[in-house]
GUFI-709879 format. One line per 8 residues: number of its first residue (from 1); their letters; for each residue x, y, z of C-alpha. Coordinates in steps of 0.5 Angstrom, whole numbers, plus 500, padded with zeros to 3 digits. Layout:
N
NUM) A) X,Y,Z  ...
END
This chain:
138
1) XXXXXXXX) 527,516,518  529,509,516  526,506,522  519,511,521  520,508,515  520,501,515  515,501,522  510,505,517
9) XXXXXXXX) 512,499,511  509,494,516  503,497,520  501,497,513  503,491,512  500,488,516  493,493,515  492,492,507
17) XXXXXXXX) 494,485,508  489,482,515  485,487,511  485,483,504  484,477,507  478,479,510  476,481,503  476,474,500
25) XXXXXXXX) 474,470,506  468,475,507  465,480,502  459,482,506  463,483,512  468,487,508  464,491,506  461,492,513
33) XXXXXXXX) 467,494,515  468,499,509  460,501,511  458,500,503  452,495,505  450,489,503  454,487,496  452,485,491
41) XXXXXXXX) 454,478,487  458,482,483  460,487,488  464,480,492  467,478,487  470,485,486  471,486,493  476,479,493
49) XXXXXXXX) 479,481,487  481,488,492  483,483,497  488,479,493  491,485,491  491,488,498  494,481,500  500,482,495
57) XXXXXXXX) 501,489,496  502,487,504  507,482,501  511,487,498  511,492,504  513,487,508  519,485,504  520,493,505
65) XXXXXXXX) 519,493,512  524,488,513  530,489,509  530,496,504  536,496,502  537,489,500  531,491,495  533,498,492
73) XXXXXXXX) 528,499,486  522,497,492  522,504,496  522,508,490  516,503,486  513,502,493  512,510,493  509,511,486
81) XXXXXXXX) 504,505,487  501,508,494  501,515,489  497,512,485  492,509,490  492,515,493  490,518,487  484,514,486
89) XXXXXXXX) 482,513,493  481,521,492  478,520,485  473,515,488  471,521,495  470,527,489  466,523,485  462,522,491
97) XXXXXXXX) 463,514,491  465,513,498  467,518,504  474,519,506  470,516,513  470,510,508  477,510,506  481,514,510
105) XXXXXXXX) 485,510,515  488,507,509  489,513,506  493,517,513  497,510,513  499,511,505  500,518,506  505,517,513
113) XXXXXXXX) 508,512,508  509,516,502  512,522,506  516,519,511  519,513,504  521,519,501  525,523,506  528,517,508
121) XXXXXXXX) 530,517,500  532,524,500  536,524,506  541,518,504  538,514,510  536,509,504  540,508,498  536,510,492
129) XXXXXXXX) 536,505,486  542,504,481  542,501,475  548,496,477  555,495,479  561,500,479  566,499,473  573,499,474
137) XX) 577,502,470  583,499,466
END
């Protein structure tokens, strides 16, 4: 399950941050990509804010890709802000803002990301967080 885990920590990596890089060099091209039509000036600039936040979400799970357990809190902070996200791509689909065709790869990829973290976790395949050293005592 840790392998799983951390491909899946990369393919997302590697999806959010070419992703965002494309948000902040092209808004218009990004928002084709997304199907939400010609932006407006200050659709773009909220499209390359999107990107520099996907950018810095990939640097992230990266790292967790690479070594998590040299990072202990990352896996448990990487699971609770792709909730989050979830949670408001699922807001923006209900409230009939976009469409899950519009958003749905990131979404599986998160979702796949998420479950398989979590077993990962629950399994003891990652060590979960600890608040620090063991004492001895004297």
């Amino acid at each position: 399950m840790r392998r799983i885990a951390r491909v899946l920590a990369g393919v997302n990596a590697v999806y959010q941050g070419l992703a965002g890089i494309l948000c902040i060099a092209s808004p218009p091209l990004a928002a084709g990509a997304f199907k939400i039509g010609e932006p407006s000036p200050v659709v773009a600039a909220l499209i390359r804010i999107a990107g520099g936040l996907l950018v810095g979400n990939a640097l992230w799970l990266g790292l967790l890709a690479r070594a998590p357990e040299a990072h202990p809190l990352l896996a448990p902070l990487v699971i609770a802000g792709s909730v989050v996200n979830l949670t408001a791509d699922a807001a923006i689909i209900f409230a009939s803002d976009m469409r899950f065709d519009q958003l749905g790869a990131g979404m599986v990829l998160q979702f796949l990301l998420v479950a398989a973290l979590a077993a990962a976790l629950f399994s003891g395949a990652l060590r979960a967080a600890h608040p620090g050293p063991e004492r001895k005592s004297t």
